[in-house]
C-alpha positions, 0 to 999 in steps of 0.5 A: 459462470463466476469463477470458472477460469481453468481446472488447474487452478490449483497447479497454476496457483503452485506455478505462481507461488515458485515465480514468487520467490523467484520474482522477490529474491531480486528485492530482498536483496536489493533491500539487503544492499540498500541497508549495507550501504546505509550501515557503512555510511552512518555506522552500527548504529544505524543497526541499533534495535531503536533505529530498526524499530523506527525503520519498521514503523515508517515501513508499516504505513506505507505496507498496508495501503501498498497492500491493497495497492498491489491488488489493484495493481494486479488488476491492472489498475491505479489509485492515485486517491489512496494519500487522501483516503489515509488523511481522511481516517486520520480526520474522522477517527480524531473528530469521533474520539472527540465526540466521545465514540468508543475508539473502536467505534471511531476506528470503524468510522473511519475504516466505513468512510474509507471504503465509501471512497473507494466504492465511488472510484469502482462505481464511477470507473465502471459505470462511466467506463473512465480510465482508472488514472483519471479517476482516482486522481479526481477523487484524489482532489474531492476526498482531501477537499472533504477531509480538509472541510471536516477538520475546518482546515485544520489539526484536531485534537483527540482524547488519548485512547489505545489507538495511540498506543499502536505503533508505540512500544511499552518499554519506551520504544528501545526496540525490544517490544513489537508495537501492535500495529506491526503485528497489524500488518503481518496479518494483514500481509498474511491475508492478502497473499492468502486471498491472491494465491489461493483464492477465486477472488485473486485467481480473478485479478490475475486474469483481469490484469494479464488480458481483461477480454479474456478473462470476460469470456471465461465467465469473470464479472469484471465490474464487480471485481473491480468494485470490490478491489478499489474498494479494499484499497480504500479499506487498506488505505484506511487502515494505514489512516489509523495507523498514521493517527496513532503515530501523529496523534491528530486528524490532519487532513494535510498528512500523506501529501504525496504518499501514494507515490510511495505507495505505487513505488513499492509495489512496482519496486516488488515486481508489480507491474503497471501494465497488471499482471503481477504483483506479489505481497513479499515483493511489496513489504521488501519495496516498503521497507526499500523506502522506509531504509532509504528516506531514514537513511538519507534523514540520519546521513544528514542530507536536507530534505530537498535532497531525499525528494531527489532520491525518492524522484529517482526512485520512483523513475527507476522503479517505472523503468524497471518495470518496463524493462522486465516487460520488454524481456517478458515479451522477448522471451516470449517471442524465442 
């Protein structure tokens, strides 16, 4: 019985792929403005291929967790342990590289105690039927505490390797080269819109999130999806890890201290829905780089930093009220 929603499954999947662009246009233009807005106050060079490039570093770390965000979020779940997650990689790839680990090994080390993390969030939320929030904000507690006695509270040291070099340019960061960790994240991107669009696996999470009971019934394992989904968020969240190790290059079990906000704000940002449902990857990139522009924006404008925790507040508020009110418009046009 896996698997079998519909037979139309692939004109549903057309439908939806329409509603993407309609759904996303909204961010990319609120993107748009959000950069022309920042472009008048600061000046041209705030356009500068250095400054573009530092924009799309800062977006791509929370882009990738937010990538796995969105699949949970579709599911109609949340993962407040993700900020923790991208410590801990950070913390067991530094403390392998000391060892003497092949950086691809360490990276694997990491990416492996990640997804442990997120197999623990999908077994205690389906085996003790606990909400999700809750859960995840337990575990949120238990991986940093993990991370921070791994590190013995504080920064390591690793060896330089290639994993440094991911998100670094090699003409001296001047903005012309691409650094590969952004590359990273396009396929990365590439993939999950691919597995949502496309695939039995995201046609699933799409059921679950629009009315869990029913999608039961039409023969979907729920449990096991969502075993599978939190554990791909941890996996998403442990590749940002990475790539927060090759910007600090030091496992620091005190870093992404609240990023999970940012996280869930781009997805809401990019048409997600807390209430799950909805969720597109366009719609999460544009609601990542919506921040990244922001918190830059504001850092360059010469705003202090209490100031851009009041803007970025105020973000995550709007987003939340924003999805709200296309809930309240889904439902009264439904109703006509």
């Amino acid at each position: 019985m896996d698997g079998t929603l519909t037979a139309d499954g692939s004109v549903r999947s057309a439908a939806r792929l329409k509603a993407v662009w309609r759904g996303d246009s909204g961010v990319l233009l609120g993107l748009l403005l959000v950069a022309l807005l920042f472009g008048v106050l600061i000046g041209p060079q705030f356009f500068r291929p250095a400054n573009l490039e530092l924009m799309a570093i800062q977006t791509v770390i929370v882009c990738v967790a937010a990538l796995g965000m969105t699949m949970v979020i579709v599911s109609a779940g949340i993962d407040l342990s993700v900020g923790s997650i991208v410590a801990l990689a950070t913390v067991v790839t530094a403390v392998l590289l000391r060892r003497g680990y092949d950086p691809a090994l360490a990276a694997l080390g990491a990416l492996g105690a990640c997804a442990l993390c997120g197999l623990m969030n999908g077994i205690l939320i389906t085996r003790l039927k606990v909400v999700p929030f809750i859960v995840t904000l337990g575990t949120m507690l238990l991986v940093r505490g993990a991370a921070k006695g791994i590190a013995e509270e504080r920064r390591i040291e690793a060896p330089l390797t290639w994993l440094n070099e991911l998100l670094r340019t090699a003409r001296g960061g001047n903005g012309f080269g691409v650094p590969m960790g952004i590359w990273l994240a396009a396929v990365l991107a590439v993939i999950v819109a691919g597995v949502l669009g496309y695939t039995r696996f995201g046609r699933h999470l799409f059921a679950i999130g629009s009315n869990e009971r029913t999608a039961r019934l039409c023969g979907v394992r729920i449990d096991r999806r969502k075993l599978q989904v939190y554990t791909l968020s941890a996996l998403f969240a442990g590749f940002a890890g990475i790539l927060q190790f090759s910007r600090l290059s030091v496992g620091d079990p005190t870093v992404a201290v609240g990023l999970e906000l940012d996280i869930i704000a781009a997805v809401i940002i990019g048409g997600g829905s807390l209430l799950g449902g909805k969720g597109t990857v366009v719609g999460t990139v544009g609601g990542a780089a919506v921040m990244a522009v922001i918190q830059i924006g504001c850092s360059q404008h010469g705003l202090p930093n209490w100031v851009q925790q009041i803007v970025t507040g105020i973000i995550i508020v709007m987003a939340v009220a924003l999805d709200h009110w296309r809930q309240e418009s889904f439902r009264r046009g439904a109703a006509q």
